[in-house]
C-alpha positions as CSV (number, residue, x, y, z in Angstrom):
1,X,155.6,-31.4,97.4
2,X,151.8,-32.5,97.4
3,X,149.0,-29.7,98.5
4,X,145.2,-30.3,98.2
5,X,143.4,-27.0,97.6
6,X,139.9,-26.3,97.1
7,X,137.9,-24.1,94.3
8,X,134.4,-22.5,95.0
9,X,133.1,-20.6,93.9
10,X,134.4,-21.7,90.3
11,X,132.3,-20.7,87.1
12,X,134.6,-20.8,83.5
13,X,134.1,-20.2,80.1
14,X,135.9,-23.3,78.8
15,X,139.3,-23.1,77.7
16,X,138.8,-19.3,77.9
17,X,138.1,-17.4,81.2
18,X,137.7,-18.8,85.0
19,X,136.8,-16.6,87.7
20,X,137.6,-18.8,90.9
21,X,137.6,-18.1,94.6
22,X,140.6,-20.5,95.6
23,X,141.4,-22.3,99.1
24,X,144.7,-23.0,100.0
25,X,146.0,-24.2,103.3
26,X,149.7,-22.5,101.9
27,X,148.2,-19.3,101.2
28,X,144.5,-18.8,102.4
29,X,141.5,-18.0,100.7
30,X,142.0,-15.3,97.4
31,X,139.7,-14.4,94.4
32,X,141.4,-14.5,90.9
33,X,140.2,-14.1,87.1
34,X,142.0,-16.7,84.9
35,X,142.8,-16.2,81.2
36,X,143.8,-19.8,80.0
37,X,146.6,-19.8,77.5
38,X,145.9,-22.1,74.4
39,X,146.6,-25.7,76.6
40,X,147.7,-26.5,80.3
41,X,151.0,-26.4,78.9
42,X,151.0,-22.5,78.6
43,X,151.1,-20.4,80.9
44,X,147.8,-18.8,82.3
45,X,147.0,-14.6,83.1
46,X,146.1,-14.3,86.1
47,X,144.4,-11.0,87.8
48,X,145.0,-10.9,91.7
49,X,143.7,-8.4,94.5
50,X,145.6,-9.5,97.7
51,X,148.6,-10.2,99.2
52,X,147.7,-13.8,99.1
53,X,147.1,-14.2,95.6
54,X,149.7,-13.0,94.4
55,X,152.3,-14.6,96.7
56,X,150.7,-17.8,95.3
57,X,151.4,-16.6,92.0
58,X,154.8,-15.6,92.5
59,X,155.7,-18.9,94.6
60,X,153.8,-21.4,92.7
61,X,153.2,-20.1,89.0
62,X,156.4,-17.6,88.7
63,X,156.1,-18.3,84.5
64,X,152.3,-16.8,84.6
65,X,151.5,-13.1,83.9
66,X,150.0,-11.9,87.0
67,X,148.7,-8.8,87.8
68,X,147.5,-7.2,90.9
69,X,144.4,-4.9,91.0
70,X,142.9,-2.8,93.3
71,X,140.6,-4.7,95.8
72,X,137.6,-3.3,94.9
73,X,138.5,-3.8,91.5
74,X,138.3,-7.7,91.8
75,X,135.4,-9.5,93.0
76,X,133.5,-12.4,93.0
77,X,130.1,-13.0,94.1
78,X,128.2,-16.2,94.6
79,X,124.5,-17.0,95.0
80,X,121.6,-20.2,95.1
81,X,124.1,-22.3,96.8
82,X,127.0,-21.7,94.2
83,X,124.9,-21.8,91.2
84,X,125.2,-18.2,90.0
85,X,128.5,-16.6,90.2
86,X,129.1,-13.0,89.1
87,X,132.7,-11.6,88.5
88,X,133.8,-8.3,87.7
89,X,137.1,-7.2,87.0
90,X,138.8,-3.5,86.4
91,X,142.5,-3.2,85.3
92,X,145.2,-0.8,84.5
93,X,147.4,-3.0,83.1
94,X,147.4,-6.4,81.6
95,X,145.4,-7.9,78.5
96,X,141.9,-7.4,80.0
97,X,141.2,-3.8,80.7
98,X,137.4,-5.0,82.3
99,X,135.5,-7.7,82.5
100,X,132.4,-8.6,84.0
101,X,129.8,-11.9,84.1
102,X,127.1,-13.7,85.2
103,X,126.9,-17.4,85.3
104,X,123.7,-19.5,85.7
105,X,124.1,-22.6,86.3
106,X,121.3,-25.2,86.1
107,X,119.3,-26.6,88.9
108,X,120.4,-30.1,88.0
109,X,122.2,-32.8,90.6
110,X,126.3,-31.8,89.7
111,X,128.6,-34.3,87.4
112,X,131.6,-35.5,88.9
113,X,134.1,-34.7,86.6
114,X,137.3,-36.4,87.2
115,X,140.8,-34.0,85.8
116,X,144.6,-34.3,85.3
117,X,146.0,-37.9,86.0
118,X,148.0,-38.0,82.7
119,X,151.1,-35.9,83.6
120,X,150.2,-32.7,81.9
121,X,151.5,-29.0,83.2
122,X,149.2,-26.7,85.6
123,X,149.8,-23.6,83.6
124,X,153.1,-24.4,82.0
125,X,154.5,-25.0,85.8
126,X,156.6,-27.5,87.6
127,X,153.1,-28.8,89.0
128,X,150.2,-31.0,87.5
129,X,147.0,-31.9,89.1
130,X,144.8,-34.4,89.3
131,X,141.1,-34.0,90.8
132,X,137.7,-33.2,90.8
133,X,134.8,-31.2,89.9
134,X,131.6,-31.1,90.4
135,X,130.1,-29.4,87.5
136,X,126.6,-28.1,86.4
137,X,125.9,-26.8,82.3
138,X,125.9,-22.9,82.8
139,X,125.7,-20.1,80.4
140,X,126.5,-16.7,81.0
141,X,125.9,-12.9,80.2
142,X,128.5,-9.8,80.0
143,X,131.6,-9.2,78.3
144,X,135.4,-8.7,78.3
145,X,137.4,-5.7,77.4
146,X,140.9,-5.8,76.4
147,X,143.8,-3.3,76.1
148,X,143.6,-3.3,71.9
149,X,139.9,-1.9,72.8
150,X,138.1,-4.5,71.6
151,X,134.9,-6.4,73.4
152,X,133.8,-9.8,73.2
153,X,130.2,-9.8,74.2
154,X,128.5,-13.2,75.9
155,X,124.8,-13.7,75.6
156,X,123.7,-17.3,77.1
157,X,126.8,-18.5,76.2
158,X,127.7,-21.9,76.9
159,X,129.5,-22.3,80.2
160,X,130.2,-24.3,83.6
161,X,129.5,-23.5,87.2
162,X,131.7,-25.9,89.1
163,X,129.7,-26.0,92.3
164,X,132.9,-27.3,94.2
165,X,136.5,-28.6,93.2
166,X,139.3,-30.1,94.4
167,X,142.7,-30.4,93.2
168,X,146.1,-32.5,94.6
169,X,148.9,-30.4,93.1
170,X,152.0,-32.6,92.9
171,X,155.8,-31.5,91.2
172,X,156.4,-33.0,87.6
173,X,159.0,-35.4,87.7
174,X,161.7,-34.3,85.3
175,X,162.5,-36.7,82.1
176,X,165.3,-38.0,82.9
């Protein structure tokens, strides 16, 4: 199985958090908030509002904690052409109890950042990816809350607002 999706609006704190508007000609168009396990070969927590996220998540990332919020209690909101993304997140249950940031990114011409290509795991899944961003340096503002009660605060943090991705998801082959 191949599948090119798409990714904007995209903004990520790297390695950490990603709040990502995804495009997928399986499952539509869904917003999600992405906590990144320690590497790509762990799997991810993902926060999903809709049907369509989180029938992605089931059929696609079945090893990832996913957990499905209210509508209004997921959003993502984009503005200047992609360049500042806000996300805000409320949950009941999962790791993150609230969440909510701003991402500037700069008004620079965006890198093309080439990803994947060397067989690693999307997530800890049966899938890897190889593709494309186009990044510009970011930071961002606001904070996480998790379920232990304690807050992580961001002030001009470094970050990245990726102001359009794409990825070919492809199945691992299995070592033989």
């Amino acid at each position: 199985m191949a599948v090119t999706e798409f990714f904007a609006p995209f903004a990520h704190v790297p390695g950490r958090y990603e709040w990502c508007r995804i495009r997928s000609p399986t499952h539509g168009v869904f917003d999600v908030f992405i906590v990144l396990g320690p590497s790509t070969a762990d799997p991810a927590t993902v926060y999903v509002r809709d049907d369509e996220g989180a029938a992605f998540m089931r059929e696609r990332y079945p090893e990832c904690d996913t957990f499905r919020v209210h509508a209004d209690d997921l959003s993502i909101e984009e503005a200047r052409e992609g360049r500042t993304v806000v996300g805000r997140l409320v949950s009941r249950d999962g790791p993150v109890r609230r969440a909510a940031m701003t991402f500037h990114g700069a008004d620079a011409v965006p890198e093309e950042v080439p990803y994947g290509g060397d067989g690693a795991p999307v997530w800890g899944s049966r899938f890897t990816c190889t593709g494309v961003d186009l990044n510009v340096p970011a930071v961002v503002d606001g904070y996480v809350e998790t379920a232990d009660e304690d807050r992580e605060d961001f002030h001009d943090a470094p970050a990245v607002v990726t102001l359009g991705s794409y990825g070919t998801l492809e199945e691992r082959a299995e070592p033989q």
